[in-house]
RODO-2510 file (C-alpha; in nm, 4 decimals, decimal comma):
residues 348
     n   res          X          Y          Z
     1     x     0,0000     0,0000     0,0000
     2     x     0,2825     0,2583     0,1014
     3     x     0,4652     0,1648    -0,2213
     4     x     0,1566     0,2356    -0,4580
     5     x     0,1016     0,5206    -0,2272
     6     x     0,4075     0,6444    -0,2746
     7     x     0,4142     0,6083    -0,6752
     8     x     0,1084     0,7884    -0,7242
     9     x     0,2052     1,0619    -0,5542
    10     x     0,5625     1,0508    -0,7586
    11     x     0,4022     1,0444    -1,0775
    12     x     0,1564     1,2990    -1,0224
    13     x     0,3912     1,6034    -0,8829
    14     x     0,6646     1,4733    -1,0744
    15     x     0,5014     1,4440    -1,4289
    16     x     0,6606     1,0220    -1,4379
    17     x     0,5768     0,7197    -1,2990
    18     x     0,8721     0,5362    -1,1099
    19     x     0,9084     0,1791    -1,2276
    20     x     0,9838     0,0911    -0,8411
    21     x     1,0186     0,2793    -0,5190
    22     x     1,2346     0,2545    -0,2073
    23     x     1,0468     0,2122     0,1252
    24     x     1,1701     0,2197     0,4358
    25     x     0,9792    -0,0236     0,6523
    26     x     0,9268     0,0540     1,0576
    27     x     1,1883    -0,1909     1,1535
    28     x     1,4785    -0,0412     0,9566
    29     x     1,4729    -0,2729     0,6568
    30     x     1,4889    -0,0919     0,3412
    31     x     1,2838    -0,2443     0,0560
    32     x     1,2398    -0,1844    -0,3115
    33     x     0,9311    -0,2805    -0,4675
    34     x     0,7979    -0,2776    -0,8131
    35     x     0,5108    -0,0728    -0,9222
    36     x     0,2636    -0,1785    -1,2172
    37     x     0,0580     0,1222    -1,3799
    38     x    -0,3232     0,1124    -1,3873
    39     x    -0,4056     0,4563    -1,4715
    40     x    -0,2766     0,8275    -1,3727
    41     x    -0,2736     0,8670    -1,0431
    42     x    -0,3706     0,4787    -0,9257
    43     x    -0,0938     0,1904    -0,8911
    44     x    -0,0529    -0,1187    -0,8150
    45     x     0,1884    -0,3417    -0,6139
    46     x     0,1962    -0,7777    -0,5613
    47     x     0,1617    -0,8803    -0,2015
    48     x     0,4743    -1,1015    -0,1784
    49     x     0,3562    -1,3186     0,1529
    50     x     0,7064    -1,4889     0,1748
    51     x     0,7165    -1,7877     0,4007
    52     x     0,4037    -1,7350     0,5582
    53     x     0,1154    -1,9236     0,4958
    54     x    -0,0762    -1,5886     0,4909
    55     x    -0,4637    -1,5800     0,2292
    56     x    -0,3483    -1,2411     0,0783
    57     x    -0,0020    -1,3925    -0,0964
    58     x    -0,0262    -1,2675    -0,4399
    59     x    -0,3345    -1,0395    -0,3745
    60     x    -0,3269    -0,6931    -0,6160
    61     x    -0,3077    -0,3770    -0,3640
    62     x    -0,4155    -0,0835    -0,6029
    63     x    -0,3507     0,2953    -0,4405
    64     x    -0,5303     0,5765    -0,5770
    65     x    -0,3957     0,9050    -0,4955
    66     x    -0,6328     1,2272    -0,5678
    67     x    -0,4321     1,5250    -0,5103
    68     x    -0,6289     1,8727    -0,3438
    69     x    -0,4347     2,2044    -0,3672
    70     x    -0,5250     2,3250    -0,0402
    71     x    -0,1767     2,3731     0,1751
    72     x    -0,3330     2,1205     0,4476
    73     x    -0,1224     1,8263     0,3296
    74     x    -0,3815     1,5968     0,5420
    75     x    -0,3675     1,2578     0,4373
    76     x    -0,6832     1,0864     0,4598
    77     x    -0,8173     0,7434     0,3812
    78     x    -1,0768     0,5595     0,2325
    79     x    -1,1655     0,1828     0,1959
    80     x    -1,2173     0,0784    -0,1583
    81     x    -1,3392    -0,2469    -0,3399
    82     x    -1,2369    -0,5047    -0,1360
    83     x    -1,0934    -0,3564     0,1581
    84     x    -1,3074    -0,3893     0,5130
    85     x    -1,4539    -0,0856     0,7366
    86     x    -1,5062    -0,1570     1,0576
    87     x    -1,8456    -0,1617     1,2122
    88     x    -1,7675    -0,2584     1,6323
    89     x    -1,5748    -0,0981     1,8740
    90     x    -1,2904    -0,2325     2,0273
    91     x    -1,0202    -0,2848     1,7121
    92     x    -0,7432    -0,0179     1,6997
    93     x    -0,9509     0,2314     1,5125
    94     x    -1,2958     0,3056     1,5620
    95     x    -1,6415     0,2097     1,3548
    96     x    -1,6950     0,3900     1,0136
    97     x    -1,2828     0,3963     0,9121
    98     x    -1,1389     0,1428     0,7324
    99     x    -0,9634    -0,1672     0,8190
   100     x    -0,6406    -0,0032     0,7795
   101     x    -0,4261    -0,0187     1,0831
   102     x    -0,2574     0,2845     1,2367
   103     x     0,1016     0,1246     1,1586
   104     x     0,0566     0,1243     0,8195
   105     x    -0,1186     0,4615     0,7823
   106     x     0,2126     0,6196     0,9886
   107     x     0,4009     0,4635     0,7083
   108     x     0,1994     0,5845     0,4040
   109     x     0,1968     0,9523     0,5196
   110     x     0,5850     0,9231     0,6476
   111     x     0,6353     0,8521     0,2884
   112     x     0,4257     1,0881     0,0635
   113     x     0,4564     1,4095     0,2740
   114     x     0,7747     1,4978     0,1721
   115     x     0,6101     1,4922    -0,1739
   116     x     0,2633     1,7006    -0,1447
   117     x     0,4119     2,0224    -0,1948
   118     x     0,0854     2,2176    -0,0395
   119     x    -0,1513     1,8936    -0,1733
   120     x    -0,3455     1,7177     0,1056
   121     x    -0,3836     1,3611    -0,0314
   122     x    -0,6695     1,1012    -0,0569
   123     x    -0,6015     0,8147    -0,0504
   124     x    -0,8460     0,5030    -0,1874
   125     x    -0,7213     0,1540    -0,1208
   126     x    -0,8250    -0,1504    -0,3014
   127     x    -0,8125    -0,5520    -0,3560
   128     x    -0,9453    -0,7454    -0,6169
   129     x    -1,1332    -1,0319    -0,4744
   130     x    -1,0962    -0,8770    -0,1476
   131     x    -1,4604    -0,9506    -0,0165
   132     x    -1,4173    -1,2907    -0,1005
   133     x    -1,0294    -1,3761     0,0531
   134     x    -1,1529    -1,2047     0,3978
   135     x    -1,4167    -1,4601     0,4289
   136     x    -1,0969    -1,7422     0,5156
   137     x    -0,9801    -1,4402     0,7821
   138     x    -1,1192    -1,3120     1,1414
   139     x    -1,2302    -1,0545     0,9765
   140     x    -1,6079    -1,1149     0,9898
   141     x    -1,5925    -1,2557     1,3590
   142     x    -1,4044    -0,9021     1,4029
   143     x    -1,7044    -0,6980     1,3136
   144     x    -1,5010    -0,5839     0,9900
   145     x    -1,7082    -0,6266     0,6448
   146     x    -1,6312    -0,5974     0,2866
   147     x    -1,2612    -0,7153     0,2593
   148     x    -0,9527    -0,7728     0,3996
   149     x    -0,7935    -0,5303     0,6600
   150     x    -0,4617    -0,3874     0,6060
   151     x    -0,2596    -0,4814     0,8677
   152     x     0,1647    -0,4837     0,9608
   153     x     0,3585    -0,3769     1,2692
   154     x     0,6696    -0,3980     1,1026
   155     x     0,6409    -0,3107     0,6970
   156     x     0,7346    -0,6992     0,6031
   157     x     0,5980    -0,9962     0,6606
   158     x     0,7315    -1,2582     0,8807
   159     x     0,7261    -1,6120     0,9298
   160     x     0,4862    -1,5882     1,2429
   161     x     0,1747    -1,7194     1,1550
   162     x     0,0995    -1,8006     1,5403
   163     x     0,1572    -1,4712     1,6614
   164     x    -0,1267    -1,3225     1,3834
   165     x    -0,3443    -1,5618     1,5064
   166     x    -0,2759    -1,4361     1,8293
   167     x    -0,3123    -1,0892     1,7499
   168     x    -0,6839    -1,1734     1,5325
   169     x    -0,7533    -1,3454     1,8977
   170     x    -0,6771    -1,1235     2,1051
   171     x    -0,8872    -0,8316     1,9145
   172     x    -1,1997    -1,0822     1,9123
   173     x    -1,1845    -1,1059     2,2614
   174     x    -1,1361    -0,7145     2,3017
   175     x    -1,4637    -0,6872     2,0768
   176     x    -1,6611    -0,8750     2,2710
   177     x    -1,5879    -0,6931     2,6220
   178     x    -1,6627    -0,3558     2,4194
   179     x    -1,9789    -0,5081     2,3558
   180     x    -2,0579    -0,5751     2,7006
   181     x    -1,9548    -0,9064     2,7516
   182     x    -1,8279    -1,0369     3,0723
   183     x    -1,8361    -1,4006     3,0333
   184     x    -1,6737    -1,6178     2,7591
   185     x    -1,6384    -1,9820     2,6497
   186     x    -1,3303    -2,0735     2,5299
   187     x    -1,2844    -2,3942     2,2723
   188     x    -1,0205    -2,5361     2,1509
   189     x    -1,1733    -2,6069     1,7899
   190     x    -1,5045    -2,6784     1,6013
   191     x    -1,5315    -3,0177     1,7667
   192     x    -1,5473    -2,9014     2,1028
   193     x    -1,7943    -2,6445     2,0127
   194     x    -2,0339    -2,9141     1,9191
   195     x    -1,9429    -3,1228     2,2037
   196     x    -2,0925    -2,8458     2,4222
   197     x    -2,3901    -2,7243     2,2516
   198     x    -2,4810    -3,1238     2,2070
   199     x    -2,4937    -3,0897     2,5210
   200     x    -2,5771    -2,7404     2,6803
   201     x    -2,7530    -2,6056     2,3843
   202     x    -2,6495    -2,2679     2,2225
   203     x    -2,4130    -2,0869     2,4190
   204     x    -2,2463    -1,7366     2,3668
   205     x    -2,0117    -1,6096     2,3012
   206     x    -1,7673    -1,8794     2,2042
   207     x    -1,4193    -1,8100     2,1096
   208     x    -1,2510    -2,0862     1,9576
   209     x    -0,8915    -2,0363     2,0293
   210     x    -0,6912    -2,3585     1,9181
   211     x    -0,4069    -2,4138     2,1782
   212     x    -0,3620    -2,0953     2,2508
   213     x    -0,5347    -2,1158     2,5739
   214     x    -0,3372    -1,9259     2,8655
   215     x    -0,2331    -1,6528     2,6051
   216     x    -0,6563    -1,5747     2,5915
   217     x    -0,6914    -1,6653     2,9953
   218     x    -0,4320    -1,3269     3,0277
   219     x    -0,5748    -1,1351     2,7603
   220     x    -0,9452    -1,2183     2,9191
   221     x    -0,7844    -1,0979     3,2602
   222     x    -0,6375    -0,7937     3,1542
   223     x    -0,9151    -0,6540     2,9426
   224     x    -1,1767    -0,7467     3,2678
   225     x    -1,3822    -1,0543     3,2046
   226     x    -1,5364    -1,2470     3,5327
   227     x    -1,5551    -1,6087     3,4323
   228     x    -1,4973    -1,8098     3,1634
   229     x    -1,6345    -2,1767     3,0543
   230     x    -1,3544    -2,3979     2,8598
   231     x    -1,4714    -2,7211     2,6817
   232     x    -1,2623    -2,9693     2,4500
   233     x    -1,1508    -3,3090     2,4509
   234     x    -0,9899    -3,4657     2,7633
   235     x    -0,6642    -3,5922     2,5488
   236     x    -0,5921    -3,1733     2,5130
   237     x    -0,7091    -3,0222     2,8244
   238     x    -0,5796    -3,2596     3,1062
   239     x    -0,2727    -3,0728     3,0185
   240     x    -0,3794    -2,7492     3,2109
   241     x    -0,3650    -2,9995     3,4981
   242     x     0,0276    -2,9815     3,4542
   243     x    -0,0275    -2,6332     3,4150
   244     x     0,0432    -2,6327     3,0861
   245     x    -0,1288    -2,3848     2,8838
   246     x    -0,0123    -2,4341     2,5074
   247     x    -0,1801    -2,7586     2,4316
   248     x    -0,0004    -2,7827     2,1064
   249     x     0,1918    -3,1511     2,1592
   250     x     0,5255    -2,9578     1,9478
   251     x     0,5365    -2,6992     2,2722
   252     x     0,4571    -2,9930     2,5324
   253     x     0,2794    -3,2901     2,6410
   254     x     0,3295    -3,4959     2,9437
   255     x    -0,0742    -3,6490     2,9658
   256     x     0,0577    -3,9685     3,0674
   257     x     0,3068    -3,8328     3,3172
   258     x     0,0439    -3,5907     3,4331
   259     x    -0,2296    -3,8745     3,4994
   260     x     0,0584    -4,0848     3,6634
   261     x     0,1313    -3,8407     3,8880
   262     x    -0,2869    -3,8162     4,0414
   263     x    -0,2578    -4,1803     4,0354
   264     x     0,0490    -4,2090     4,2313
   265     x    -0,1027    -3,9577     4,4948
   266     x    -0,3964    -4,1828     4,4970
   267     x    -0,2355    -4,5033     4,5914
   268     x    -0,2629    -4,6884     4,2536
   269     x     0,0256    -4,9717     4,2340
   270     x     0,2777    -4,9042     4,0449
   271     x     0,2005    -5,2230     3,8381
   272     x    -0,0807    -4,9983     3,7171
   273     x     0,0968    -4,6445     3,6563
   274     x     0,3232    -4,8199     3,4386
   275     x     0,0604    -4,9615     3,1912
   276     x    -0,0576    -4,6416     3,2448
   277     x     0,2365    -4,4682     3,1261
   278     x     0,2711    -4,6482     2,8434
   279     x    -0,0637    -4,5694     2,7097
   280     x     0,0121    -4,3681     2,3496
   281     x    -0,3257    -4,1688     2,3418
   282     x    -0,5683    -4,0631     2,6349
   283     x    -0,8689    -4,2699     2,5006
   284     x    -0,6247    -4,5854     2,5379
   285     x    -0,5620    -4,4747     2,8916
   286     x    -0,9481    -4,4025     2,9769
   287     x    -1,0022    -4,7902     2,8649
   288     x    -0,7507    -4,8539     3,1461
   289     x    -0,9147    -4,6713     3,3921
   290     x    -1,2154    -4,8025     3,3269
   291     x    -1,1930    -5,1268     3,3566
   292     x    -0,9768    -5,1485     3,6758
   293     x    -1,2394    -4,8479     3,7738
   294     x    -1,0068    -4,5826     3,8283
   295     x    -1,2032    -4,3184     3,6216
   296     x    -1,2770    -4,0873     3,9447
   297     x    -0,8645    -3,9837     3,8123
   298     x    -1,0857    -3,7949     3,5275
   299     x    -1,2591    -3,5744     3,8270
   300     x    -0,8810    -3,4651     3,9808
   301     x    -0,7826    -3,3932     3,6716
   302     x    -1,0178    -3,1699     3,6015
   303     x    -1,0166    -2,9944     3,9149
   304     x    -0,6485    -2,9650     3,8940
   305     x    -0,6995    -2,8141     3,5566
   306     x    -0,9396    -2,5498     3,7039
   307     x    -0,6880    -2,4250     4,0019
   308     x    -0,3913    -2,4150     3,7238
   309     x    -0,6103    -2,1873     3,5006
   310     x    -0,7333    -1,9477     3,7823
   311     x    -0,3711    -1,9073     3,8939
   312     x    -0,3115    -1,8141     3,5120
   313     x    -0,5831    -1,5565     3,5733
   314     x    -0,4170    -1,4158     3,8834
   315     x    -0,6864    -1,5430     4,0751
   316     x    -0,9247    -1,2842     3,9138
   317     x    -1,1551    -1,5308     3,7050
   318     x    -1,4178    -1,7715     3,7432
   319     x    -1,3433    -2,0771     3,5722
   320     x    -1,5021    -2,3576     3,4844
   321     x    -1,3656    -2,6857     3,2294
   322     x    -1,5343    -2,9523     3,0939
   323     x    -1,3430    -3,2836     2,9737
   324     x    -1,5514    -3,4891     2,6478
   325     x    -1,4525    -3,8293     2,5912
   326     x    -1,4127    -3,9056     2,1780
   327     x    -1,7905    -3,9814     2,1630
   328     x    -1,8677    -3,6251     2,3031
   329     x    -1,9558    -3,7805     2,6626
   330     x    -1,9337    -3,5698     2,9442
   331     x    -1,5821    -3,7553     3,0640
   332     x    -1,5821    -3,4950     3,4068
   333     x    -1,6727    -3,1006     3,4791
   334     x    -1,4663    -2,8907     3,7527
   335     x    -1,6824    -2,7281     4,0270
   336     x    -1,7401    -2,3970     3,8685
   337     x    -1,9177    -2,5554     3,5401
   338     x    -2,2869    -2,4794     3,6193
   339     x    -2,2177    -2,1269     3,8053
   340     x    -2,0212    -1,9852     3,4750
   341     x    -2,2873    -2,2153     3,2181
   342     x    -2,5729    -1,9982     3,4040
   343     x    -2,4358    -1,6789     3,2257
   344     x    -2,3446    -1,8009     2,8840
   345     x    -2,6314    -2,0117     2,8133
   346     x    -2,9018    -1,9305     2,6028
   347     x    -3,1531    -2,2661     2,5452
   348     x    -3,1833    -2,5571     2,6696
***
């Protein structure tokens, strides 16, 4: 966007259109990037997503510059095909602007005011099949419709997929509380989602955060929340009873030495936390349990997993986690289920 930005601006105080432009990019990095003509005044630049597995690779960014003589030299924005506005509070800019962020705005105007010569500048952004590509994003969970959102901290892309998640997280979460939310659900994926409506029927609002889960306990600390209702399978969220709170098996995954550990402190033999331990998946190890009836290790698990997540919280949460079997059963439910189910709940 700078780039185009940048051209247009070049080509129309200038009298020529630069076949590429320099840009210097908020963490130092100095990039030159090829511009394509469309016509006077609007340009075009290739998204170039790099490593990252990122939905706008390859997207067309066209910039369209129109030029006021009025010795202001404001630089104003506006969303054009493709490109979101948002419509809730609680992003980084407020309802009615477009879904460019304030990083690269800084950058656009850093780069053209040098050139406006007494000219405030409007500037129209735009992406080709926009609408359709922010459909695969956050961006409609976000409250931001009709595109993508511009985004960037930095001016380049990285190879940090995980942290934009994060980020697209964290600012659903900060939506809802501007909304007036106080209590949240928390799952881990689409499966656990219809584990608990199965069950519960519709609840809201539901966040579906992957493993990402005491990142969003923090966030939903810091921005205020009261309680918050987490619901997956057991094989993923016996974890928090280790107080481990990136359920991703690559970061960690101890479930066997976890549930060896509640059995020890219950007396089981250690005959039996050895076949125990050498269970490979958690439905393996409920078969175990069950049939030498050891399954009340499910309920201290998830009790465990409760205290760990509050302490995550800094003790400023209600929390309350639910364990599903495979089958979507009910495997056990920490003491804090119904109190927090009460508020997020909507049929029955």
């Amino acid at each position: 966007m700078t780039a185009g930005a940048l051209a247009s601006v070049i080509w129309q105080t200038s009298g020529m259109c630069p076949e590429w432009v320099e840009i210097q990019a908020p963490i130092g990095k100095k990039l030159k990037i090829a511009i394509q003509t469309l016509d006077y005044g609007v340009c075009s630049v290739i998204k170039d997503g790099g490593d990252d597995p990122d939905v706008t690779d390859g997207c067309e960014i066209i910039t369209k510059v129109d030029l006021q003589k009025d010795g202001q030299e404001n630089v104003t924005f506006e969303a054009g095909e493709g490109v979101g506005t948002i419509t809730e509070p609680g992003l980084k800019l407020p309802p009615g602007e477009p879904a460019i962020n304030p990083v690269p705005r800084q950058m656009v105007i850093e780069h053209v005011k040098p050139y406006l010569d007494g000219n405030s500048a409007h500037i129209t952004v735009m992406v080709p099949g926009g609408e359709e590509i922010a459909k695969k994003t956050f961006n409609p969970r976000l409250g931001v419709i009709g595109g993508i959102s511009i985004l960037g901290t930095t001016g380049i892309v990285r190879p940090m997929s995980e942290e934009a998640v994060k980020d697209s997280l964290a600012l659903e979460l900060s939506v809802l509380y501007e909304k007036g939310h106080r209590q949240v659900v928390f799952v881990t994926g689409n499966q656990g989602r219809k584990m608990l409506e199965q069950t519960f029927g519709t609840l809201s609002p539901i966040v579906m955060i992957g493993n990402h889960i005491g990142f969003m306990i923090e966030r939903a600390t810091e921005l205020g929340f009261q309680s918050v209702l987490i619901g997956g399978q057991y094989g993923k969220l016996m974890k928090l009873a280790g107080g481990i709170f990136h359920t991703h098996s690559h970061i960690a995954d101890g479930k066997m030495e976890i549930l060896c550990t509640h059995a020890a402190l219950h007396g089981v033999n250690t005959e039996m936390i050895q076949s125990i331990y050498n269970c490979k998946t958690a439905k393996e190890a409920d078969a175990l349990l069950k049939k030498y009836q050891l399954e009340y290790l499910w309920q201290d698990l998830v009790e465990k997993a409760e205290e760990k997540v509050v302490q995550c919280g800094r003790n400023q949460l209600t929390v309350g986690i639910l364990f599903f079997d495979n089958e979507g059963n009910i495997k056990a439910q920490s003491h804090h289920v119904r109190d927090v189910l009460g508020e997020v709940a909507k049929t029955r």
